[in-house]
C-alpha positions in Angstrom: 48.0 33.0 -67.2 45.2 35.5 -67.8 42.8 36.8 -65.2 40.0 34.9 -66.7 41.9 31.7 -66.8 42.9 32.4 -62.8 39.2 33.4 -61.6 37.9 30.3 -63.8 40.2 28.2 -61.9 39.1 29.7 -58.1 35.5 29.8 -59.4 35.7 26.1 -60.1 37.8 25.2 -57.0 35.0 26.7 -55.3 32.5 25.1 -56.8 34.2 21.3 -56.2 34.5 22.6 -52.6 30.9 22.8 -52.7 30.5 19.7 -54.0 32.3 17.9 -51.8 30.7 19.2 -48.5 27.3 18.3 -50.3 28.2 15.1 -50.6 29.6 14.4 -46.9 25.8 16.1 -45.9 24.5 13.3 -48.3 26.3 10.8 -46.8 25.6 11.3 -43.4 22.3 11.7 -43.9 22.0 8.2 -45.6 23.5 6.9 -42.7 21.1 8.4 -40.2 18.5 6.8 -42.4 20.0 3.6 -42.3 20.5 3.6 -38.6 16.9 5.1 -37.9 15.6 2.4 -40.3 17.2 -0.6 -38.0 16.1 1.2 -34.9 12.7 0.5 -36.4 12.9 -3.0 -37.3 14.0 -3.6 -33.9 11.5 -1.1 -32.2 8.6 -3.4 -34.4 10.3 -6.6 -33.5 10.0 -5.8 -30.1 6.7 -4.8 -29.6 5.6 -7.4 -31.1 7.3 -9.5 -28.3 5.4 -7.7 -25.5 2.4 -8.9 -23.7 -0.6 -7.3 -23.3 -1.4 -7.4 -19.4 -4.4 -8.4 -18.3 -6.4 -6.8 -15.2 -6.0 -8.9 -11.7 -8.4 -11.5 -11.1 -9.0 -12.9 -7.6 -6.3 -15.7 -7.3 -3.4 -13.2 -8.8 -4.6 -10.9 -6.0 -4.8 -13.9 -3.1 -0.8 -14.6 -4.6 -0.4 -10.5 -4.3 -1.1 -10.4 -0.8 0.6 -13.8 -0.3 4.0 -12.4 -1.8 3.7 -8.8 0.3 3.7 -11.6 3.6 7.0 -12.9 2.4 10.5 -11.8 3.5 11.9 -8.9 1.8 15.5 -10.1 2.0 14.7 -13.6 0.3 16.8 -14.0 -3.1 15.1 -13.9 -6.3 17.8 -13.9 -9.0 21.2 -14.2 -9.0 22.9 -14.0 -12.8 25.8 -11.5 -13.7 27.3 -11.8 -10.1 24.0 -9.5 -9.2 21.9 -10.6 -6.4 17.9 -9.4 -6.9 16.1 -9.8 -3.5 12.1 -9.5 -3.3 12.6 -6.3 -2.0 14.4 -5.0 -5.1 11.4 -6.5 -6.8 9.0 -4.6 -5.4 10.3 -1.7 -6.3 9.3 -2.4 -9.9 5.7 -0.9 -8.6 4.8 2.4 -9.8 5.4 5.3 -8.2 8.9 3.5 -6.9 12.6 4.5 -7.3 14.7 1.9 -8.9 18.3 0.8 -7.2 21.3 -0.1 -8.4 20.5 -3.8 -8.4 18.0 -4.0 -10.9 19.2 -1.2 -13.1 22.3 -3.1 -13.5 20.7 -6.2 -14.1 18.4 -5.1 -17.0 21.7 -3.4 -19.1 23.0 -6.8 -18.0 20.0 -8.6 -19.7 19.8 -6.2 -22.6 23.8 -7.1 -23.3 23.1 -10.5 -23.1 20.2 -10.3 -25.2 22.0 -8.2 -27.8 24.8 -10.8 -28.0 22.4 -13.2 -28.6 20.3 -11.6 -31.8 22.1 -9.7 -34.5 19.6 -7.8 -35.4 19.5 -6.3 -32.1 22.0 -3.5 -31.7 25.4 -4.6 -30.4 25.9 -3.3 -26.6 29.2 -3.6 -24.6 29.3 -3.1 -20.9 
């Protein structure tokens, strides 16, 4: 072979080489796409789903104070072998560290939920 012919031949080795790690970018770009455009649809799905909260009238505040009188240790929930007492539940107030319990328990729900909808990313636990 010639030395044209052989640098010909590296030039265009090179040049698929090129090629090909343009395309894997390509690729994996369209797949970040792809996954960022289902994060969306769930993302919009789910804010449509949540509530607006409205501000505390008299009788949710009577039930406020009536709930605070009530014992902490008193079982509110008990699905997916968890067991969320009031007291857990108050922690929900801002300003409050979670626990175990209810951290648990939501990834439990949001399993659950996800088995449920397939649109909604799949989760294992």
């Amino acid at each position: 072979m010639m030395p044209d012919t052989l640098e010909f031949l590296a030039a265009a080795r090179q040049l698929l080489a090129t090629a090909e790690k343009k395309k894997s970018k390509i690729a994996k770009k369209k797949a970040i796409r792809r996954s960022l455009q289902q994060m969306r649809r769930v993302i919009k799905k789910i804010s449509k789903s949540v509530e607006k909260k409205e501000p505390l009238n008299e009788e949710n505040e009577e039930s406020n104070n009536l709930d605070a009188a009530l014992n902490d240790n008193e079982v509110v929930l008990c699905k997916f072998n968890i067991v969320v007492t009031r007291k857990d539940v108050r922690r929900l107030c801002p300003g409050r560290m979670l626990n175990d319990n209810l951290i648990n328990i939501y990834l439990e729900l949001i399993a659950d939920r996800s088995k449920q909808d397939a649109m909604l990313p799949q989760l294992m636990c």
